[in-house]
C-alpha positions as CSV (number, residue, x, y, z in Angstrom):
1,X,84.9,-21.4,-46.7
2,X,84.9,-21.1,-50.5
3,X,87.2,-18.1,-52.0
4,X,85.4,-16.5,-54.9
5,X,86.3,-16.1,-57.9
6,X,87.2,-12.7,-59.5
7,X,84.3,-13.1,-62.1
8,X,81.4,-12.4,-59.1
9,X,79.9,-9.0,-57.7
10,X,82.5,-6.9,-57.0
11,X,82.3,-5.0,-53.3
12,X,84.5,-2.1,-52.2
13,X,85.1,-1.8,-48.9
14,X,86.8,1.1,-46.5
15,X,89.3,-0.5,-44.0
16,X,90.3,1.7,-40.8
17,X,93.6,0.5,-38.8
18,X,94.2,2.1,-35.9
19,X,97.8,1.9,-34.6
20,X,98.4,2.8,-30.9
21,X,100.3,5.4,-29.9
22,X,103.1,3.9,-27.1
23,X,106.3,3.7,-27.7
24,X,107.7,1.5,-31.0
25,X,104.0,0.7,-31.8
26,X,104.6,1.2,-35.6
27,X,105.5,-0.6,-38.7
28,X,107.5,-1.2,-41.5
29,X,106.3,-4.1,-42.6
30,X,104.3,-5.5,-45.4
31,X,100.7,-5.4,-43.9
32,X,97.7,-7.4,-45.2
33,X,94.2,-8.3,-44.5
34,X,91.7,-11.6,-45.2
35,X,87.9,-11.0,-45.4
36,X,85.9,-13.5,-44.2
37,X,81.7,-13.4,-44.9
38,X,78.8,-15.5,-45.1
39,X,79.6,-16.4,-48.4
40,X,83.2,-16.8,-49.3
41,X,86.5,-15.6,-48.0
42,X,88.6,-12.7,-49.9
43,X,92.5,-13.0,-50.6
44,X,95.0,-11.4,-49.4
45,X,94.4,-8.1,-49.7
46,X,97.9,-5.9,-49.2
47,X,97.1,-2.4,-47.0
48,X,99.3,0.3,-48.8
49,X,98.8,3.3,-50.1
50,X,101.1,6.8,-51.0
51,X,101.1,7.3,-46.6
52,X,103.8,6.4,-44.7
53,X,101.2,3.8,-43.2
54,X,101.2,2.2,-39.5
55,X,103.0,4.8,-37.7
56,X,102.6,5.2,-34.3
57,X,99.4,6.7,-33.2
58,X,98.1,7.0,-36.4
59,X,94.4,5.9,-38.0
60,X,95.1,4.7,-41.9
61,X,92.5,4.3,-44.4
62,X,92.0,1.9,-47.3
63,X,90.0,1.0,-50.0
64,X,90.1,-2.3,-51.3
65,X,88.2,-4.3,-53.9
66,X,86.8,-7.9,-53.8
67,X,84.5,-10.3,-55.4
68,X,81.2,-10.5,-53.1
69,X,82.0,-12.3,-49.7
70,X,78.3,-11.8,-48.2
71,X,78.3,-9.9,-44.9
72,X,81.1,-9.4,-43.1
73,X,81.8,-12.2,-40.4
74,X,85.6,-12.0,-39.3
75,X,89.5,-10.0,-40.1
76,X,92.1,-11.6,-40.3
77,X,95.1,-8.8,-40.2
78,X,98.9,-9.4,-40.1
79,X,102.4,-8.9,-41.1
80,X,105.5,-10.5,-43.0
81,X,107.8,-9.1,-40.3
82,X,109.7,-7.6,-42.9
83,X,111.3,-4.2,-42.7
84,X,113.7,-2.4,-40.0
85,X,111.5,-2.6,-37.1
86,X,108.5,-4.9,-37.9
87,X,107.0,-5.0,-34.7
88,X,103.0,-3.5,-34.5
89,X,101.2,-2.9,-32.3
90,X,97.4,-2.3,-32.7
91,X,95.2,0.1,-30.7
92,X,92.9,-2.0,-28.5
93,X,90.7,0.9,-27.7
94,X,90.6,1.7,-31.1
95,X,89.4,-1.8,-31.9
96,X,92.2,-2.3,-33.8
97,X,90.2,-2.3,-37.6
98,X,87.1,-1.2,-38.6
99,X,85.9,-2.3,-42.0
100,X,82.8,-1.3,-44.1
101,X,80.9,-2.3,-47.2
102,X,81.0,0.7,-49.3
103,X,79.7,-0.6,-52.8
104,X,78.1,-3.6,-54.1
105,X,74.7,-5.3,-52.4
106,X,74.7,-8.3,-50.7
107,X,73.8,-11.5,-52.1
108,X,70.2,-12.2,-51.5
């Protein structure tokens, strides 16, 4: 798939990460996700914000910018295994990660 180019449509989409709440099931890691569309495949896009983010039991919520991808085909979300105790692990009930197209239209 073709990466876009920061020039195009820019979207802005709300990412949910659910984190599940057994034992050790946090993170300190570095934590990023890849969006893939119909039309073009984001970068890495680093989930952080001012939280203390992927904790045990606990939904986190992101904003993140890219140029237009299309519609939203496939996630790709992992970790550097950095940090004291990098393990995750994600909430299958949960789904895991929602994400949603908050600004921008798609391509026609």
């Amino acid at each position: 798939m073709k990466r876009l180019a920061s020039r195009d449509t820019e979207v802005v989409w709300k990412i949910q990460v659910y984190t599940s709440n057994v034992k050790d099931a946090g993170t300190d890691a570095n934590v990023r996700i890849i969006l893939y569309g119909n039309e073009g495949t984001s970068e890495p896009l680093v989930l952080d914000n001012s939280e203390n983010n992927f904790e045990q039991g606990k939904l986190d919520t992101f904003e993140v910018s890219t140029a237009d991808i299309g519609e939203l085909c496939q996630v790709q979300i992992y970790h550097d295994n950095s940090g004291n105790k990098p393990g995750w692990h994600l909430d299958k009930e949960q789904a895991g990660v929602d994400v949603h197209r908050l600004l921008g239209e798609p391509r026609e």
